[in-house]
N, C-alpha and C positions, 0 to 999 in steps of 0.2 A: 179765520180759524184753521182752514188748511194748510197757510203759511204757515203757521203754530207747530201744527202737526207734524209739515215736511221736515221744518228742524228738528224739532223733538228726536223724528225717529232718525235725522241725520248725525245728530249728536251721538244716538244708542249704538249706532253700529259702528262710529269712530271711537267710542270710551270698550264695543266686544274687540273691537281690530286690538287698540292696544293693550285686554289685559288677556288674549291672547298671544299677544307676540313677547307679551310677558311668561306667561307660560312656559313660553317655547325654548324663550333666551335661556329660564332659569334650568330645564331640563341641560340644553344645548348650551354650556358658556361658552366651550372652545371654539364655538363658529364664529363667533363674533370679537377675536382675536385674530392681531396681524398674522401674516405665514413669517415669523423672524428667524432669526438663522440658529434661535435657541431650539426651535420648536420643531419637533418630531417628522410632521407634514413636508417640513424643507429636504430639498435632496442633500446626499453628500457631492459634490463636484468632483473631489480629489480624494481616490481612493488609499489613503500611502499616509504615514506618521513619519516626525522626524526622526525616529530612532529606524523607520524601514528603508526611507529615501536613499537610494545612491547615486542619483544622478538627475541634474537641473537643467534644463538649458532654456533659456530666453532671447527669444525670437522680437527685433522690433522692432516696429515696422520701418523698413528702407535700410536699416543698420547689418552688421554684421552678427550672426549669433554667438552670445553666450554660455561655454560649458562648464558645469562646475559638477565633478567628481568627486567622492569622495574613497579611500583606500577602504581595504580591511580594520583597519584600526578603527576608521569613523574619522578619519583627517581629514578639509576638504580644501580642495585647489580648482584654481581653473585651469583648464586647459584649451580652451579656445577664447578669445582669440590671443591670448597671451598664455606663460605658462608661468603661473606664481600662486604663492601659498594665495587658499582663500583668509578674509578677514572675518575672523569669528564672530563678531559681533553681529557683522550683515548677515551673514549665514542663516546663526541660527535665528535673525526674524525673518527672512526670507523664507525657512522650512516652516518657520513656528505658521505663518499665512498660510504656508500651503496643507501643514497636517490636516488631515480629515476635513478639508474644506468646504463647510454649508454656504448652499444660496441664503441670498437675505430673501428675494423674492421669487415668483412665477410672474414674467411678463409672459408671454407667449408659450402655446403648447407644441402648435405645431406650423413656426414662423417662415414666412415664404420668403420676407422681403427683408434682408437682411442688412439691405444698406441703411437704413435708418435707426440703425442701433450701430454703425462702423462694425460690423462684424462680415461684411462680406472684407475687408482685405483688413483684415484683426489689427488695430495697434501694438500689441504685444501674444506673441504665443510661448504656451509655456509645456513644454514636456519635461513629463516626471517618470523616473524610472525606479521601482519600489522593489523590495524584495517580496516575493511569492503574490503578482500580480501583473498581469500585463501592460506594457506600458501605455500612459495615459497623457490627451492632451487637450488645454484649456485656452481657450479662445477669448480676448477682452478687448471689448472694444469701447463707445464712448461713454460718457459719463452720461448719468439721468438728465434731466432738464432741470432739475433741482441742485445738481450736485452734492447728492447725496448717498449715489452709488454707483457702480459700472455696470456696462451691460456686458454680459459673461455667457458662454454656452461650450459643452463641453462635446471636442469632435468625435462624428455619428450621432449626436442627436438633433431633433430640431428644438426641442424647448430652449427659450430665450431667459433666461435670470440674469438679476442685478447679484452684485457681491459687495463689501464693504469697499470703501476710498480708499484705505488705508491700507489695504489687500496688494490692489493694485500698485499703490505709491513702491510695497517692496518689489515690484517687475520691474519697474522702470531706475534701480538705481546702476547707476554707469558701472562701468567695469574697475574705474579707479578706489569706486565705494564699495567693491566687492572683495576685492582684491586686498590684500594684507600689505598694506605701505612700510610696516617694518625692516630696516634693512638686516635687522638679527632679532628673527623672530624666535627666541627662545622664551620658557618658560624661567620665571627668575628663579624659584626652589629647585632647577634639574640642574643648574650652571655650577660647575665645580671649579671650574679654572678662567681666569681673568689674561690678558697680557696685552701690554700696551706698550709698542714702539714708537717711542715719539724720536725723530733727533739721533737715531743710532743707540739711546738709553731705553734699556729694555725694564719694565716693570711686572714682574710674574706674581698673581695673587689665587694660591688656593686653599680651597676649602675642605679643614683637617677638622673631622669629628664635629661637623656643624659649626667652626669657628674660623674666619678667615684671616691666614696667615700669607705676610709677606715676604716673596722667598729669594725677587731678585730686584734691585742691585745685592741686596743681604738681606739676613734673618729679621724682620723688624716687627714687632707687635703693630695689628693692623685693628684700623677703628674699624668695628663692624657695619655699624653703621654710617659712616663716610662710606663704606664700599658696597653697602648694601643700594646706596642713593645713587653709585656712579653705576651700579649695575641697573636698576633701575629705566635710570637717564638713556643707557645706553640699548635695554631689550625694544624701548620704544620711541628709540629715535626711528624717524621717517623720512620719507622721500616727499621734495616739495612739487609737487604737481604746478606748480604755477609757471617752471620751468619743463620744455618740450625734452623728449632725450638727446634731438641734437642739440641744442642751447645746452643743456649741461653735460654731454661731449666734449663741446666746443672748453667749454671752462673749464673741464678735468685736464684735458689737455695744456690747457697754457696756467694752470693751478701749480702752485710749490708743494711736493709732497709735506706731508704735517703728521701723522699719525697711522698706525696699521694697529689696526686692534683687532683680537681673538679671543673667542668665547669658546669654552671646552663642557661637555657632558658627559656623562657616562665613561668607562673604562673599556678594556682588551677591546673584542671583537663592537663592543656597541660605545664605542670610542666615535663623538660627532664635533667636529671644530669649525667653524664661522667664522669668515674673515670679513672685515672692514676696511677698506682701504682709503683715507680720508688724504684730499688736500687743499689748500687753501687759495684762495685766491691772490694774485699779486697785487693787486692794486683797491680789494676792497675786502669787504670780513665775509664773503661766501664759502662757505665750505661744498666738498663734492666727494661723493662716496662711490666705490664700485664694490658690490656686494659679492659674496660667495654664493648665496643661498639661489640666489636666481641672478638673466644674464642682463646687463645694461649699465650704464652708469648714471647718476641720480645725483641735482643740487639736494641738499639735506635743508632738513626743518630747523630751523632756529633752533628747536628745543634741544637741540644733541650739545647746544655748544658749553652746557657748564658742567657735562661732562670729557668735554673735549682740554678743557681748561684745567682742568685737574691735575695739581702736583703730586710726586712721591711723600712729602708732608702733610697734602692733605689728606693723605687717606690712611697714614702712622696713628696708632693710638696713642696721644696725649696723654691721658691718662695715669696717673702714678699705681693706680688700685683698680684692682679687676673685681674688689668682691661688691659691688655695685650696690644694690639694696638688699642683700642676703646682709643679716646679722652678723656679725662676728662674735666668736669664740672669745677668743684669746686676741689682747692686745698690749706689746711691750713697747715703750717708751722712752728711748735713754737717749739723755744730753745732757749739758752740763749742768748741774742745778735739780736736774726734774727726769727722776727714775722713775717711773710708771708700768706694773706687772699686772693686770686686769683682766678678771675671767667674770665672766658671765655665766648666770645660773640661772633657767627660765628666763623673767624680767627683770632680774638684777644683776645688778654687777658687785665683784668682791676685790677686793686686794691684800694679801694675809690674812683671811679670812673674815675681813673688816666689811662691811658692806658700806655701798659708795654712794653719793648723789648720783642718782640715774640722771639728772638733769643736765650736767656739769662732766656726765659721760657720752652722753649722745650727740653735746657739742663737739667734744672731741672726735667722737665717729663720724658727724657731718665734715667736719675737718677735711679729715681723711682724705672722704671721698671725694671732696671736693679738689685735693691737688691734681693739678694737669698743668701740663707745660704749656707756656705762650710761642716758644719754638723750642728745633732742637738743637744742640750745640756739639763739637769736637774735643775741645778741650774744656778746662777750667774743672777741673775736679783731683784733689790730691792727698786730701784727708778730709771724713764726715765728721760734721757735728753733729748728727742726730741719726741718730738708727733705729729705722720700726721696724716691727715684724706683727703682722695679723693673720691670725686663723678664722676661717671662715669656713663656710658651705659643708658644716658638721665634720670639718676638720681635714678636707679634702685638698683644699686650699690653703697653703702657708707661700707669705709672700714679705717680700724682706726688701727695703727700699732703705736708700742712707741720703742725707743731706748734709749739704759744704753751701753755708752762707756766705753769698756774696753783696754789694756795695748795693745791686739790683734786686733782691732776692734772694733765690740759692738757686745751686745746680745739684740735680739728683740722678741717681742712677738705682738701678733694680739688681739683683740677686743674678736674673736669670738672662743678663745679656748687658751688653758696652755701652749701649744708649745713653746718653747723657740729653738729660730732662732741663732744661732754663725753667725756672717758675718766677714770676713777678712778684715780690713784697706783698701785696694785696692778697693774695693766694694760701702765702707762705705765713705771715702775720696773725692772721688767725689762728691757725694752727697752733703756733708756738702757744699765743692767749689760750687757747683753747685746752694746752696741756698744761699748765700753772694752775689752770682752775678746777682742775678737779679735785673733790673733795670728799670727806667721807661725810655720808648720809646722816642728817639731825638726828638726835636721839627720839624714842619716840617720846610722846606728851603723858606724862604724867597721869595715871587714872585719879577722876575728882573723888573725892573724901566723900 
């Protein structure tokens, strides 16, 4: 019976324990939550946001330090131990870790023994220099046992904190991943001016009222888009790291010159130009750059080469029609056989007042837009068979093109310059179908009785 008892009353004070500690939890939740880096309780580590940060430098361990500054503007570069733009990309996850940087935990308060966290001779030291703060520096050493955080403490204190893996991974990236591999780091909307010397033939391409125009060997309508892709190709062509800088010394040196290309910004006084200086390899398809922006000479990335490849034709606008998917107004038609004078009203079209198959017009306007030359040619043009003229962009645009069929096709030429256009049968054949067939619009149907 007093066995009986002893449980009984062993039982009653394990069922007071827990709906006491029930109690207690329900008052107190937050005690029995992690300290996480979301959480209040956590310190800040790094007093500083990326928009106050001016200055990074990473320390690690046995290496050389890393500086990276950034100007008044908010640009940022290294300046130790190289001196080159930084790469935006890395930057800003390297500040984005460091803004306002919380512990994930409290290992230690007030920690003696420091070797057992690698913080007596720190794998990475990180000083941060902020606007209206003193500067600040953070201490990281090994990883948990878990690997699931760092041990971190920031210098003058003793508390020991973990910090995220992913914190640390941006301290540790090389200076090559810091650093902006672009050899014409420009932005692509600030670039007005193009030029490329290949061969002693100079190619000058700039940018008139947001639309780029060809202006040397001559005046030539430029595809925008071909030039927007070589510009492109060209802001982010890179330096191939796989090669040391005497290895690619060595092969600029015994390289055939191939191309010097210039990037132009801005006007007068804020007037900025970029030089490229590319050559090729004698005996295999490397290429080799020596930059303006910064000093050295650099094998290039493969990706630079299908702008390197680029002709004076391919960057001319093919094109017969500039008014692209804007509507047209007005369209005149005249060849032998098939006079066509055609206005558009809202969604209709009229001719003498007659109103037209909209269907049997749109193919004519797919037509249109659809001529572009397969190349461009010097001669073969002497008298047109066919002469359009379209208005378009609420009348802004008048554009007047004539065709002379030939055995291939035709050759065409525009209004507003010598260019002489080759178009392929396939192109052109349409068209012609395309303007026999239009027709005036079915009567409407009869209302039923």
């Amino acid at each position: 019976m007093t066995m009986k008892f002893r449980g009984l009353l062993i039982a009653v004070v394990v069922l007071a324990a827990l709906g006491g500690f029930l109690y207690w939890s329900q008052k107190h939740p937050d005690a029995l939550q992690p300290k996480s880096a979301a959480s209040p309780l956590m310190p800040t580590l790094v007093h500083a946001t990326q928009n106050t940060m001016t200055a990074v430098t990473l320390q690690k361990r046995g290496a050389v330090p890393i500086v990276l500054a950034s100007d008044p503007s908010g640009k940022w570069s290294i300046t130790a131990p190289i001196a080159a733009p930084a790469n935006h990309g890395s930057v800003t996850r390297l500040l984005g870790a460091l803004s306002d940087l919380r512990a994930d935990s409290i290992i230690e308060d007030h920690a003696t023994d420091l070797t057992r966290y690698g913080l007596a001779d720190p794998s990475v030291t990180v000083d941060v220099t902020a606007k209206g703060s003193q500067p600040q520096k953070l201490l990281v050493g090994d990883s948990t046992p878990t690997s699931n955080g760092v041990y971190a403490m920031v210098a003058g204190d003793a508390h020991v904190y973990t910090i995220p893996t992913f914190v640390n991974e941006t301290f540790n990236e090389p200076v090559d991943k810091l650093r902006d591999s672009r050899l014409l780091p420009f932005n692509v909307g600030v670039v007005t001016g193009i030029e490329l010397d290949r061969g002693g033939q100079a190619i000058v391409i700039d940018r008139q009222q947001g639309k780029w125009q060809i202006e040397k060997p001559s005046a030539y309508r430029a595809s925008g888009s071909a030039v927007d892709s070589l510009l492109h190709d060209l802001v982010n062509a890179k330096f191939d790291s796989s090669a040391t800088p005497e290895q690619a010394a060595s092969g600029f040196a015994k390289a055939a010159p191939f191309e010097t290309i210039r990037l132009t910004s801005g006007s007068g006084a804020a007037l900025q130009t970029d030089t490229l200086e590319v050559r090729k390899s004698r005996t295999g398809g490397d290429f080799f750059g020596k930059a303006s922006v910064f000093p050295g000479i650099w094998k290039l990335d493969p990706s630079i080469d299908a702008a390197l490849t680029k002709g004076l034709d391919d960057l001319r606008n093919k094109q017969l029609f500039d008014f692209g998917y804007n509507e047209p107004l007005n369209i005149d038609y005249r060849a032998n056989g098939t006079n066509l004078s055609l206005v558009r009203s809202n969604a209709d079209w009229f001719e003498n007042g007659k109103k037209m198959d909209s269907d049997s017009v749109e193919s004519l306007v797919s037509a249109l837009r659809n001529l572009a030359a397969s190349k461009f040619v010097t001669s073969g043009f002497t008298k047109p068979d066919v002469e359009i003229t379209v208005v378009s962009q609420n009348g802004k645009l008048t554009e007047k093109v004539q065709l002379q069929k030939t055995k291939d096709g035709a050759n065409a030429r525009r209004e507003d310059g010598p260019t002489l256009y080759a178009l392929d049968a396939d192109t052109v054949n349409p068209l012609y179908a395309a303007a026999t067939s239009v027709k005036p619009a079915p009567p409407p149907s009869s209302a039923k009785k």
